[in-house]
Each structure stands twice: as C-alpha cells, then as structure tokens.
N, C-alpha and C positions, 0 to 999 in steps of 0.2 A: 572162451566163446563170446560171442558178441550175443545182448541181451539191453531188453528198456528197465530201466529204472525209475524210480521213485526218488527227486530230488528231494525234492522237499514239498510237504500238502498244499496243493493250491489248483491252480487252471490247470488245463491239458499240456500246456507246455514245458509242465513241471515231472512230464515223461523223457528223459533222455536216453541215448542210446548209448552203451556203454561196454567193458569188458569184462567179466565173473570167471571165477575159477569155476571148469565144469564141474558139477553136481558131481557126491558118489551115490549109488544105490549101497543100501544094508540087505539086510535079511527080508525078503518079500517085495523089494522092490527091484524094478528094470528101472534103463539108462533108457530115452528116448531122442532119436535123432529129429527133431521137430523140423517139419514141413510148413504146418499151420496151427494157429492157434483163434481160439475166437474171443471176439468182447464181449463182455456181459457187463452186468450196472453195477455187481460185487467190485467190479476193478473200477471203476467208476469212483465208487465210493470207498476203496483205500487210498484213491491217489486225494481224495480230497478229506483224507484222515479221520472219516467216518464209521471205518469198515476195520477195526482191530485185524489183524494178524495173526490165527489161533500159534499157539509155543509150539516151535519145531518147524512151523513152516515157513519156506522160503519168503523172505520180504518184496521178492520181483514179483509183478502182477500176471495174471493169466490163470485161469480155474479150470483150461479147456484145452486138448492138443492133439495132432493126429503125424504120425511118423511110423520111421521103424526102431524097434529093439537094437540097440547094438550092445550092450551088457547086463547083468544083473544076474535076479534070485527069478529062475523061469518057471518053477515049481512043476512043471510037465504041462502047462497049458498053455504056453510058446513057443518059436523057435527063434534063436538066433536069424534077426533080418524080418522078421515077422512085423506086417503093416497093421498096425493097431489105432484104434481112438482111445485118449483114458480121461479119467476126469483126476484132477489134481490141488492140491491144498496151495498151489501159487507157482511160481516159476513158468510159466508157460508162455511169457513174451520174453523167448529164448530160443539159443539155436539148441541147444539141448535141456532135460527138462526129468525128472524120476517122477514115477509115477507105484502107486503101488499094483503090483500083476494081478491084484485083484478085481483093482476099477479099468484094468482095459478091455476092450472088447473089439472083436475082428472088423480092419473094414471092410464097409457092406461090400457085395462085388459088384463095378460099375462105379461106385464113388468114389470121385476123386480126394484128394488128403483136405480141400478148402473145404469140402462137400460134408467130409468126414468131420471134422473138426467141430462143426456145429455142432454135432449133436452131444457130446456126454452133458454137459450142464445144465443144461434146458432139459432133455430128456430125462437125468435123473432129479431133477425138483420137481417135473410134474409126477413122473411114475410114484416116489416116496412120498409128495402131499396129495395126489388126486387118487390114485389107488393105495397105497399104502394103509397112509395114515386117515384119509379120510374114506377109504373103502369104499371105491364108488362101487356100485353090482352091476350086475349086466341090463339090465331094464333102467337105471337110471339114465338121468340128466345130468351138463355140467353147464355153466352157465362161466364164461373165461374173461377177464377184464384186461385191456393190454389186450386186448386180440392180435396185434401186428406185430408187437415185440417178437423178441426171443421165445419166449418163455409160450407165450399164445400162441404162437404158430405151431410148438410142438405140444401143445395141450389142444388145440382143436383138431388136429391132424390125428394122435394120439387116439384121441375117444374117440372120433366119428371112425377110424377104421377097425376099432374095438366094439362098433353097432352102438354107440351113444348117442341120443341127441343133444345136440349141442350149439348154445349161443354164447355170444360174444359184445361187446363194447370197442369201440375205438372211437379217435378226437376228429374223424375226416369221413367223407362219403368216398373217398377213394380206397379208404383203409379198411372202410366197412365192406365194400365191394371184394378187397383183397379175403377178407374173411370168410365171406361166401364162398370164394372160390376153391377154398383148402377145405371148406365142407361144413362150416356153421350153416345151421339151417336160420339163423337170423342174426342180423349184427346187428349193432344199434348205434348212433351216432350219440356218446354222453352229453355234446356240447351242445347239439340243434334239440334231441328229444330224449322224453320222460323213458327210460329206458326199465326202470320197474312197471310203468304204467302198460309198456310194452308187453313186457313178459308176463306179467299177470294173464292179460287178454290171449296171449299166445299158447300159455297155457292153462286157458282156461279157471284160470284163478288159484291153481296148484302151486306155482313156482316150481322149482328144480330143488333138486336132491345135493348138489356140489358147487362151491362157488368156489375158483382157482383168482384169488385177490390182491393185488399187490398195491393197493391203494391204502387201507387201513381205514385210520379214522376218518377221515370224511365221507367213507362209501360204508360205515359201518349199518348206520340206520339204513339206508337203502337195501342192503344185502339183504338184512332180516328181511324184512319185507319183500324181500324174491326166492327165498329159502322156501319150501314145500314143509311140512312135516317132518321132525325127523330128518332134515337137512343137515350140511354140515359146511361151517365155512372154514376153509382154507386158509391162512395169511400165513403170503412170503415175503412178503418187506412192505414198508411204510411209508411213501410216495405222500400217500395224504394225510399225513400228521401219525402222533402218536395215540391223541388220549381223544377220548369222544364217551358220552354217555350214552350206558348202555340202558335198554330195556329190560329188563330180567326176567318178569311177567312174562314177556312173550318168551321168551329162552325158555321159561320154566314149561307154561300151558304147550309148547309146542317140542317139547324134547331137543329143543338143538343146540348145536355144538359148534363149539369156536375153537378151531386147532393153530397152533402157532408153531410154526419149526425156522431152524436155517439149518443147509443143508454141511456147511464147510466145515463145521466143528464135529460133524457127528465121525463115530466111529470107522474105520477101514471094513471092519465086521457086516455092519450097518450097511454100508456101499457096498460091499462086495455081495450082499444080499439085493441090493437094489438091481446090480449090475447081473445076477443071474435070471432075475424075473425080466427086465428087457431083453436080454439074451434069450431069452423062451416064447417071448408074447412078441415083444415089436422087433425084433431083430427080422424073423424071418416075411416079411411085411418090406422092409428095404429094396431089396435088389431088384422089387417090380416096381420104385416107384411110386406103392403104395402110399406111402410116406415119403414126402419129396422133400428135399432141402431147397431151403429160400434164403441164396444171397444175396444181399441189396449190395454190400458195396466191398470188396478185397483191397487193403494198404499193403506194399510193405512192412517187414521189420521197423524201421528208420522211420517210418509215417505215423507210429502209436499215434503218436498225439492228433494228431487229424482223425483218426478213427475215432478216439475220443469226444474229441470236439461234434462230430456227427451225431454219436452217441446221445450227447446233452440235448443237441438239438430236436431231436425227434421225429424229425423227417421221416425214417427209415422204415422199412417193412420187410422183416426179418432178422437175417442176422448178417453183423456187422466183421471181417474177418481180416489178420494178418497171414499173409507167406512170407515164409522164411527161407 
C-alpha cells in the first residue's frame, strides 16, 4: 500500500510518500480501506519528534480516518463493506489503516468520507476532557481557546447544540466572526483584547464552569481568573509553555480543579466508552446538520506535507484534510 512517512524529525518535508506492507487486524480489530484521513497538531508534533509513539502503535502518522471495512474481528457491530469513521493510535496517512471496532462509529447519512474523517479525534478529545472528565452539566458554561482549530470548532459546536453557553478566543476578527457563527455567543480576539476582562463583565463577574485549553502555561493565570466557582480547567496540550506559577489560595478558596489528560495513550476500553456516549448524544444531531463539518482545505495523499506546512501556519479555520 502506498502510505506517508516519517523520515526523519524535522520540517514538513520530512513527510514522504512511500510503500508499507498492509496492516493485519488481530482480535477486535478491522482492516480499513481509507478514503480520508484528517490532520491534527498530535501529527504535527511526531513528525517533529515531540510526540512519542505509545508501544504497539504504528510509526506512520494519522490519528483520524473514514473508509470501508474490508477484513477483520466484526464483533456483530459491522458488516463486511460497512462505511465507518474510527479514531486510531497512527497509521492513518495511508491507503489502508486497522483500527480497533470499538472506536468506529457509522458515517453520519449525507456525509461524505472528507466530511467524515474530521470528526473522531476532535470529537472524542472534547467529549472525554469537556463532558467526561471534567463533567460539564447541563446548565453550565464552557469557555474554548483555539476556537478555530480542530479541536474548537467541535467543542463550540458540541456544547452550544447540547444548550451550553459558550465563548471562545481566537488570534483574528475573522476567526472570531467564524466562531460566532458555529454558535459562540462571544469570541474574543486574545491579541487586540483583555479577553478575561471580557468575560468577567459578560458574565457578570461569575466566569464559567469549563475551560477547553490548549495553551497551558501562559494562559494559566488568566484561566483562573475566568473560572466561576467550582470550575474546572481542561488542558489538552501545551502551546504556551510547560511550567507557570500557580496560585493555590485561589484553587483552594475557590474549589477548582485543573485536569490534564492525552487522549492516544489511554485505553481501547476508555475509547470505546467515549465512542458509545457520542454514538448516543452527538451522533444523532449529524445528519441535520446540526453539527456541521468545517473544511478549510483537502491535499492529496502525496501532498502531506503541504497540509502540514498549512497546519504550522495557522491560517486555517477548521480542519485540515487528506483523500486517498
């Protein structure tokens, strides 16, 4: 099969395209004939040697992919030829791809495989750190940083069609504008304005319930200080540094909480629990719409590296995709 690789760590052009003996499936796993697959900043950050490899999984990049079955372990919740999205521990900028029959889930009806593809890995980082782990309820707030990214757009989309209200951050007025439009009821520009200063007065000096953060340390003090009581923040990677002083006084006087996860190491178990709560809540929310997909830009296989390269830059507003 023809598939991108990893030369060796460094720029985007350190993605080549190359030949792999196809994948086998074991016990619990399907053979997937991959259509599309999507970028995320996890690939990002293997090609640039940042991002370990968890043991057992494939060294080719791609965490995301949307095809048909054509072999494996069906368990009774497929059929042979059956068009699925799954989410995957790598191999996914590939023409074919195993995934375990656990993390696949049906495509929506109306969505195409580029359409499809987007969603398992955005979808299941916000569902596992935004309702999972940090329990958002139904009466709260989430407050999403990256609002344009991958990851933002199915986190704003997400809660506002689950009755959240929900703000957001981005580096442009065009990105903020994009935000509104997917259902933030306030996006904030972090680079022209005071965007805690914001939310405080928006609400009313409460702050929100749930901060979705991939900044880290340099947005650490700000967060606290947009958290409500009994808040709880979120971090899914580290954009803005590792280490930053914390307040602890206020964590303490104010009950909250700081959760830290990644999603690629955890359990099949874990996933396949993630992947039944989307299958229940957002799945049926797809097929109207509800929940739109946003692709900014589709490469070729053979074009990794350009998608890449886009990637760093940051232009983009949504998600980033190959067809295969």
């Amino acid at each position: 099969m023809r598939a991108i690789q990893i030369t060796q760590f460094g720029p985007p052009d350190m993605l080549q395209l190359c030949e792999r003996p196809m994948p086998e499936p074991v016990q619990g796993e399907v053979l997937i004939k991959v259509h599309a697959a999507g970028i995320n900043r996890p690939d990002v950050l293997q090609r640039m040697g940042l991002y370990p490899v968890p043991y057992g999984a494939s060294d080719l990049p791609g965490l995301e992919v949307a095809g048909e079955i054509v072999r494996g372990d069906l368990q009774g919740r497929f059929q042979m030829g059956d068009q699925v999205c799954a989410l995957v521990q790598g191999g996914g900028y590939a023409e074919y791809c195993i995934a375990p029959v656990q993390q696949c889930l049906p495509i929506p009806q109306g969505w195409s495989m580029v359409e499809a593809a987007s969603l398992p890995e955005t979808f299941f980082t916000v569902w596992s750190n935004v309702f999972d782990r940090a329990a958002m309820k139904q009466s709260e707030s989430l407050l999403v940083h990256g609002g344009t990214s991958g990851i933002g757009v199915a986190a704003i989309q997400i809660a506002k069609a689950l009755g959240h209200t929900v703000y957001a951050t981005a580096g442009t007025d065009e990105k903020c504008a994009a935000c509104v439009d997917l259902g933030a009821n306030l996006a904030m520009n972090y680079k022209t304005q005071d965007f805690v200063h914001l939310l405080r007065a928006e609400t009313q000096g409460r702050g929100v319930d749930v901060i979705l953060d991939m900044v880290a340390a340099k947005y650490l003090s700000k967060n606290l200080s947009c958290l409500a009581d009994d808040g709880r923040l979120a971090l899914i990677a580290l954009l803005g540094g590792t280490k930053a002083e914390l307040d602890m006084a206020q964590v303490l006087r104010r009950r909250l909480s700081i959760l830290g996860s990644t999603l690629r190491p955890r359990t099949v178990e874990y996933k396949a629990k993630i992947a039944q709560q989307l299958m229940e809540r957002v799945w049926p929310l797809l097929p109207s719409r509800q929940i739109k997909p946003v692709i900014y830009q589709t490469f070729p296989l053979a074009f990794a590296s350009d998608a890449h390269a886009l990637m760093e830059a940051g232009t983009h507003i949504g998600k980033i995709m190959l067809q295969i």
